[in-house]
C-alpha positions in Angstrom: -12.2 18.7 3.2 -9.0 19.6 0.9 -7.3 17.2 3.5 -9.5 14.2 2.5 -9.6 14.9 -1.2 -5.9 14.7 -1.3 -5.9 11.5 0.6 -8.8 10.3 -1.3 -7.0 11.5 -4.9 -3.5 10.3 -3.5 -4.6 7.1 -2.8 -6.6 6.3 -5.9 -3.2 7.3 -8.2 -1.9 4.4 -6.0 -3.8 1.8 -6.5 -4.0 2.8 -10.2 -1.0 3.6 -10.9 0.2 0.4 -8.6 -2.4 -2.1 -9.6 -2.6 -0.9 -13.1 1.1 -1.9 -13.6 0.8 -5.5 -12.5 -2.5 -5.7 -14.2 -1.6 -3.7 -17.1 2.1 -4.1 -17.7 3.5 -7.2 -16.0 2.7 -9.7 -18.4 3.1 -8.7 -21.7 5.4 -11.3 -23.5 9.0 -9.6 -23.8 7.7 -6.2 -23.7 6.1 -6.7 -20.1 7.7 -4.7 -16.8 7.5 -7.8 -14.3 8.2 -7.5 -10.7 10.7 -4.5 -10.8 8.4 -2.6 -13.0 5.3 -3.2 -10.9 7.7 -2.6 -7.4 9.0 0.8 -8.8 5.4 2.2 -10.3 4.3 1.5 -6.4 7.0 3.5 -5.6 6.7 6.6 -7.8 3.1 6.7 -7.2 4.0 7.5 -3.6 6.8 9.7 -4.4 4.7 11.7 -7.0 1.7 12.4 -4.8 4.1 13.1 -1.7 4.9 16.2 -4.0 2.1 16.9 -5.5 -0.7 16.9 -2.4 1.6 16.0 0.6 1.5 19.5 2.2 -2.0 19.5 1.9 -3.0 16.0 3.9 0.6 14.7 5.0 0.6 12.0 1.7 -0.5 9.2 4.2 -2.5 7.2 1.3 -2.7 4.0 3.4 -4.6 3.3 7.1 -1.6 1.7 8.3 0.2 5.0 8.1 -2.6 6.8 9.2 -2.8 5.1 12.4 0.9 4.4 12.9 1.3 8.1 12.5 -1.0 8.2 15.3 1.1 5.8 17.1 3.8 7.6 17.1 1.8 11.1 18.3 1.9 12.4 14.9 -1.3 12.7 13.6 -4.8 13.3 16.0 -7.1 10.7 16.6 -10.4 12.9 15.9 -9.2 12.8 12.1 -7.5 9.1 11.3 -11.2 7.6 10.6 -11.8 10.6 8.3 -8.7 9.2 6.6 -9.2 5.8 6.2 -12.7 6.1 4.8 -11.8 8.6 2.0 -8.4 5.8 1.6 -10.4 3.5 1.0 -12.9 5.2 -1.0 -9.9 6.3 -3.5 -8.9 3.2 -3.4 -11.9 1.3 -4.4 -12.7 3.8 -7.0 -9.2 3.1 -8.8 -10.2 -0.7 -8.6 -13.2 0.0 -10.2 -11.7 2.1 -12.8 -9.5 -0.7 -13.7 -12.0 -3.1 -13.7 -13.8 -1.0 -16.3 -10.6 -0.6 -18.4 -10.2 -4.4 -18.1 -13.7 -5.1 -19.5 -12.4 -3.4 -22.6 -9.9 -6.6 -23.3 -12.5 -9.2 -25.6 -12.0 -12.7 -22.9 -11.1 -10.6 -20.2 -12.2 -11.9 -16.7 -11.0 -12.5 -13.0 -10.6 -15.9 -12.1 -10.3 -15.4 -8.2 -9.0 -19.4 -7.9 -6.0 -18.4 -8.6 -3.0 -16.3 -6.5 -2.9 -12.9 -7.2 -6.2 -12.5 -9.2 -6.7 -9.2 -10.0 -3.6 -7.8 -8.5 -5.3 -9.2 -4.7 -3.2 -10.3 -2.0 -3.1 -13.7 -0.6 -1.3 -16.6 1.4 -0.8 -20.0 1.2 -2.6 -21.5 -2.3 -3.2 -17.4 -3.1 0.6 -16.4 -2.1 2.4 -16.1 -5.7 5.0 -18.6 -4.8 2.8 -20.4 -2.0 4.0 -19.0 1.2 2.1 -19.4 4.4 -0.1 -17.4 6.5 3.0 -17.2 8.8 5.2 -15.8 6.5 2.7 -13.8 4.9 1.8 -12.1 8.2 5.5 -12.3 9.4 6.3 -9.7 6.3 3.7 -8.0 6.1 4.5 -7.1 9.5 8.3 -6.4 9.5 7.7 -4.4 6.2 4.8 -2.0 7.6 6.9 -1.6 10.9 9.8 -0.6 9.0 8.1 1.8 6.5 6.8 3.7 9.1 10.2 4.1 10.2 11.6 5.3 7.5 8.3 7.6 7.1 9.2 9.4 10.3 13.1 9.3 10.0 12.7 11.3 6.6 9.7 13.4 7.8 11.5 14.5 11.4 12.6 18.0 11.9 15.5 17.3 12.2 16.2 15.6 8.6 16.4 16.8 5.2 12.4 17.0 4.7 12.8 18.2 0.9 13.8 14.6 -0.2 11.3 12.9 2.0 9.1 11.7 -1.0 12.0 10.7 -3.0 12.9 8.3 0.4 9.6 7.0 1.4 8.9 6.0 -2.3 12.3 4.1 -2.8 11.1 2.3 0.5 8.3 1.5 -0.9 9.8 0.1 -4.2 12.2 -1.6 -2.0 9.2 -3.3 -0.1 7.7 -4.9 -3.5 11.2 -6.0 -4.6 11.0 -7.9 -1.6 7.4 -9.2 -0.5 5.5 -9.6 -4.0 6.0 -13.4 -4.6 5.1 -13.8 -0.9 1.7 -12.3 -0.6 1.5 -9.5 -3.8 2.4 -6.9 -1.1 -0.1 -4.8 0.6 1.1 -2.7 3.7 -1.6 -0.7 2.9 -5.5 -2.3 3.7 -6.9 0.0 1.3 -5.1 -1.5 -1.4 -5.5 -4.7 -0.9 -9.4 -4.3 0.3 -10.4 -2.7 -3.3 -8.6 -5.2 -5.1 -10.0 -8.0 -3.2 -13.7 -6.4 -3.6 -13.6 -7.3 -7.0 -11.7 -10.3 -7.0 -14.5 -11.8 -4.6 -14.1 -15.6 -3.3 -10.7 -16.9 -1.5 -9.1 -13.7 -2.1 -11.7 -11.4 -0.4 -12.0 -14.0 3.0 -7.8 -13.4 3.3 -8.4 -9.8 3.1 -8.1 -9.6 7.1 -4.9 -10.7 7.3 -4.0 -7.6 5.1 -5.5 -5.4 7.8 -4.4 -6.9 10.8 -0.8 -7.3 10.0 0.4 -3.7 8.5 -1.8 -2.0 11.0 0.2 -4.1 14.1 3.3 -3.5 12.4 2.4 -0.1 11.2 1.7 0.6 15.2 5.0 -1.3 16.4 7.1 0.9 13.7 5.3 4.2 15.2 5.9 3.2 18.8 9.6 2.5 17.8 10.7 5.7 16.6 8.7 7.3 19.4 10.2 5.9 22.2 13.4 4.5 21.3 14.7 6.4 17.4 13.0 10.0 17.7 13.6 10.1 21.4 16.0 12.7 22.6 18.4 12.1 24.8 
């Protein structure tokens, strides 16, 4: 059970700490943190928990790298839907928690016609800068694939494993420097399922794509360093 608290705490300061920047932060006139500031408070969320409960659970905080861990013979099937439930519980409970912070603001309400409502994900009309479901998936892919990567290069026996957080949450600021004006960024469906819960309409009928993609790419990036990176010779 300490296992799936920690995943279920970790991944709720994510979405918080994550969603509550872009939600929060991003858009206050001069004073606001914009796309860096959103990318980077993804990131330290990740690094912080890493620390904080990572030798308790592993500090997976996302299905995708959950089962891409799995991929990869990393992490036992018996437990991943343990994991992804209490993810996405976390997860859901930080959306709400926003939602109720939100409903603080006098006007405040989502208007899920519009891209990113709520902090959700989205493609083509709902991609911040209007990029398609191709593109969308495309990255959302390649991005997934190549965090689990790095998750595995830092976290192998054979590497420096005391700056492991500090590398897998720079990859994941690098990831939102990248990927937000294309679809918000997920690589991570619990993420983008709890903001898309309470965003409802257009934004919760894309939510699939935001599942399919990072867990294909999560599993490609897994079966990489497997078989080909992590492989000895």
């Amino acid at each position: 059970m300490k296992k799936l608290f920690a995943e279920f705490f970790g991944t709720y300061w994510l979405v918080f700490g994550g969603c509550g920047s872009a939600l929060l932060a991003a858009g206050i006139p001069e004073l606001g943190i914009g796309f860096t500031g959103v990318s980077l408070a993804f990131g330290l969320t990740v690094l912080t928990m890493a620390y904080a409960v990572g030798h308790i659970s592993g500090g997976h905080f996302n299905p995708a790298v959950s089962i891409g861990l799995w991929a990869a013979g990393k992490f036992e099937s018996k437990d991943l839907p343990k994991y992804i439930i209490a993810q996405c519980l976390g997860a859901i409970l930080a959306a709400g928690t926003l939602y109720l912070i939100l409903s603080g603001k006098e006007g405040f309400s989502i208007d899920n016609t519009k891209a990113g409502a709520f902090a959700s994900n989205g493609y083509g009309a709902f991609s911040p800068q209007g990029y398609s479901i191709t593109s969308a998936f495309v990255i959302e892919f390649v991005l997934t694939a190549f965090f689990l990567i790095v998750i595995l290069g830092a976290t192998d026996s054979k590497a420096n494993t005391q700056f492991a957080g500090i590398t897998i949450g720079l990859a994941l600021t690098l990831i939102h420097l990248i990927s937000i004006p294309v679809t918000n960024t997920s690589v991570n469906p619990a993420r983008s399922l709890s903001q898309a819960i309470f965003a409802g309409g257009e934004p919760l009928s894309q939510v699939w794509l935001f599942w399919v993609a990072p867990i294909i790419g999560a599993i490609t990036g897994g079966f990489i360093y497997k078989n080909i990176l992590g492989k000895e010779e």
